[in-house]
Structures are given as C-alpha cells and as structure tokens.
C-alpha positions as CSV (number, residue, x, y, z in Angstrom):
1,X,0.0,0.0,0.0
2,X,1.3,3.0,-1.4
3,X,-0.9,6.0,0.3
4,X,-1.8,7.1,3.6
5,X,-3.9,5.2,6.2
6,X,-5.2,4.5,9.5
7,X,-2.5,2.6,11.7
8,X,-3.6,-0.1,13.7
9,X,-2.3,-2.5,16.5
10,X,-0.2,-4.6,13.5
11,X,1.8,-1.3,12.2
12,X,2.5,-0.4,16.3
13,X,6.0,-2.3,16.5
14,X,7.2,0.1,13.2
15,X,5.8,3.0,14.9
16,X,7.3,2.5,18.2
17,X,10.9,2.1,16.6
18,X,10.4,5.8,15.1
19,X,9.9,7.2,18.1
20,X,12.2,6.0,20.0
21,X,14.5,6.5,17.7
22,X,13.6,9.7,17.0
23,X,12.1,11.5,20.4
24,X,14.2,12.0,23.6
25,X,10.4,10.5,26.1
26,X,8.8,8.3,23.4
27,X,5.8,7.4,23.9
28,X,5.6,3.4,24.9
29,X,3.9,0.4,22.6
30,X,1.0,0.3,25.7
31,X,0.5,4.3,25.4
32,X,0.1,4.0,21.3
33,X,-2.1,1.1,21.8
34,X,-5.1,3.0,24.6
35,X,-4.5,5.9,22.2
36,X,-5.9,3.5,19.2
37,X,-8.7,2.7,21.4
38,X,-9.8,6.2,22.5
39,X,-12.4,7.8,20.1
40,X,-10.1,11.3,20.9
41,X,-6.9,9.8,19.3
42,X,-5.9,9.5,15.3
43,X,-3.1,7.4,14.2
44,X,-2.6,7.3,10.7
45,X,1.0,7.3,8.5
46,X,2.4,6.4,5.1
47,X,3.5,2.7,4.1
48,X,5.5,1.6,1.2
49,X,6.6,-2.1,0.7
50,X,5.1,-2.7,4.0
51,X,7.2,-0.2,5.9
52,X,5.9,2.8,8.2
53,X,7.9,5.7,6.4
54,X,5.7,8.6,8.3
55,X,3.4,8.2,11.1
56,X,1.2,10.9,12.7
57,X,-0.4,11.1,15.9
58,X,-3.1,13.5,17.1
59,X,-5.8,13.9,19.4
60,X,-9.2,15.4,18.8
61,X,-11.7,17.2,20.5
62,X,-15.2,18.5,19.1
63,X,-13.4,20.8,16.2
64,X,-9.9,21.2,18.6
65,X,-7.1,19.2,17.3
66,X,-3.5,18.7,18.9
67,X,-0.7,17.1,16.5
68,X,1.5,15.0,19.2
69,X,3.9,13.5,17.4
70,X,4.9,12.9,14.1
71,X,8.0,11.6,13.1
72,X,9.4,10.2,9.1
73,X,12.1,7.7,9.0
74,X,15.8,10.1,8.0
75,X,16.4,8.2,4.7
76,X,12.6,8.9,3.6
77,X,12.6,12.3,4.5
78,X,12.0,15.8,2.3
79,X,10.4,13.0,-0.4
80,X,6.8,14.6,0.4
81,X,5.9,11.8,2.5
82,X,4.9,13.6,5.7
83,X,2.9,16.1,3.5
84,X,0.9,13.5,2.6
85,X,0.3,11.9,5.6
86,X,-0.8,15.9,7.1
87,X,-2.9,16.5,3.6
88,X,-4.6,12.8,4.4
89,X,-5.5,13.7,8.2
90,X,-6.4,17.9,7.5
91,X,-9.3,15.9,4.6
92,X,-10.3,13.4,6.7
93,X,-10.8,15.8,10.4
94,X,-12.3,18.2,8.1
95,X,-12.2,22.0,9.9
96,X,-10.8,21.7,13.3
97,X,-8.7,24.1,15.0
98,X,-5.2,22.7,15.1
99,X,-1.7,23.6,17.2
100,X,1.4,22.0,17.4
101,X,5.0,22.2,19.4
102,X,7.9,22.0,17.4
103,X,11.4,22.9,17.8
104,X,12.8,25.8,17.2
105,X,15.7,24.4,15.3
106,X,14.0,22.5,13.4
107,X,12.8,24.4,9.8
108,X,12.1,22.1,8.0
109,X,9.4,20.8,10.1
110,X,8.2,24.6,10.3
111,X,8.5,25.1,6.6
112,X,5.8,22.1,6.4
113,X,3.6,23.3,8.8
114,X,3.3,27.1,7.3
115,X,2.3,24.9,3.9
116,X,-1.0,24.1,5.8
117,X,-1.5,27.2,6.9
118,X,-0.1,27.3,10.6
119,X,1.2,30.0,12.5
120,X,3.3,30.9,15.4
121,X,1.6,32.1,18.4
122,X,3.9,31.3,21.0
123,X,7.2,30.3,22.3
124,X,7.8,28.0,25.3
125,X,11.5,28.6,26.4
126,X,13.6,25.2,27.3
127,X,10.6,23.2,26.2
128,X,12.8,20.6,25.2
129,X,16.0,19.2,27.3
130,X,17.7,21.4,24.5
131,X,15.7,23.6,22.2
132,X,12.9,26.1,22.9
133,X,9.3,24.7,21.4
134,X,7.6,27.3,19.2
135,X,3.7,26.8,19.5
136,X,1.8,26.8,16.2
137,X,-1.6,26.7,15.4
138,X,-4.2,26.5,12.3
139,X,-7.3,27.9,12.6
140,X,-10.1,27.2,9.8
C-alpha cells in the first residue's frame, strides 16, 4: 500500500521504533495502543513495501485538534511523504482548529507546517532538554 492510512495495533512495532528513535520520552507500545482505542486519538502514517515511512499522531476534540507526534524515517525524509500523511489527516478531520509544538531548530518541520496554513503564536522557552518549542496553530 502506497498512500496514507489509519494505523492499527499490526503497524504499532514500526511505529514504536520511530519514536524512539527519534524522540528524547517516546511514547511506549501500551500508550500507542489506549490511544488506538480512545475515540479522541488518530493514528494514521504512510507505508510503502510494507514499511511505516511517516506516522502521525493526534488527538481530537469537538473541532480542537493537537498534533503530538509525528516523526518520518531520516532516509525517507523531504520525499513529500509527511505532507501526505498531514494533507490525508487535514481531509479526513475536516475544519478543526489545530496547534502543534515544534522545535525551534527544526525548519524544516516549520517550513511544512506554514504549507498548511499554521502560524506561530507562542514560544515556550527550554521546552525541550535542549531547544525552545515554538507553539503553532491553524485555525479554519
């Protein structure tokens, strides 16, 4: 499968690996797994040749959205996968008012967010062990 989807329980092993590999407090397999069974939580991602390139993890309130985590493997990244994975999720939630944390260093990450319309509102100083978070947010 070649396109976005909904993850479920099979993909969490894959998804799990990103985020430890990739987050300094990932979350853990048994927190992925009551998020997939909570009505408030979305986990969806890209897969090609049965591999979990992107995966994206939000919760959802009424028409309030938080984007927790999202995270592409290093060797797959700037290849448009993660836009497609956001594009996927923005269609399927429909209009909901979105915000995000993401590093301050980290532009490219930025760069995608302001190509669905987000906006700084905030700064949270030391967020991270190392790096301030800049709070962004996407109203519709």
């Amino acid at each position: 499968m070649e396109t976005p989807i909904i993850l479920e329980e099979c993909h969490l092993e894959a998804v799990c690996a990103l985020e430890k590999k990739y987050f300094s407090h990932p979350w853990s397999e048994e927190q992925f797994l009551e998020a997939l069974h909570s009505p408030h939580y979305n986990l969806c991602g890209y897969i090609k040749e049965n591999q979990v390139l992107v995966y994206l993890l939000t919760s959802t309130i009424d028409d309030y959205c938080e984007i927790i985590n999202i995270a592409t493997d290093k060797e797959h990244r700037r290849k448009g996968y993660a836009y497609q994975v956001l594009d996927y999720f923005f269609k399927e939630a429909g209009n909901t008012h979105t915000v995000l944390e993401v590093r301050s260093q980290n532009i490219a990450a930025q760069e995608l967010y302001k190509k669905f319309g987000f906006t700084q509102i905030h700064i949270r100083k030391n967020y991270y062990d190392d790096d301030d978070a800049l709070v962004m947010e996407r109203s519709v």
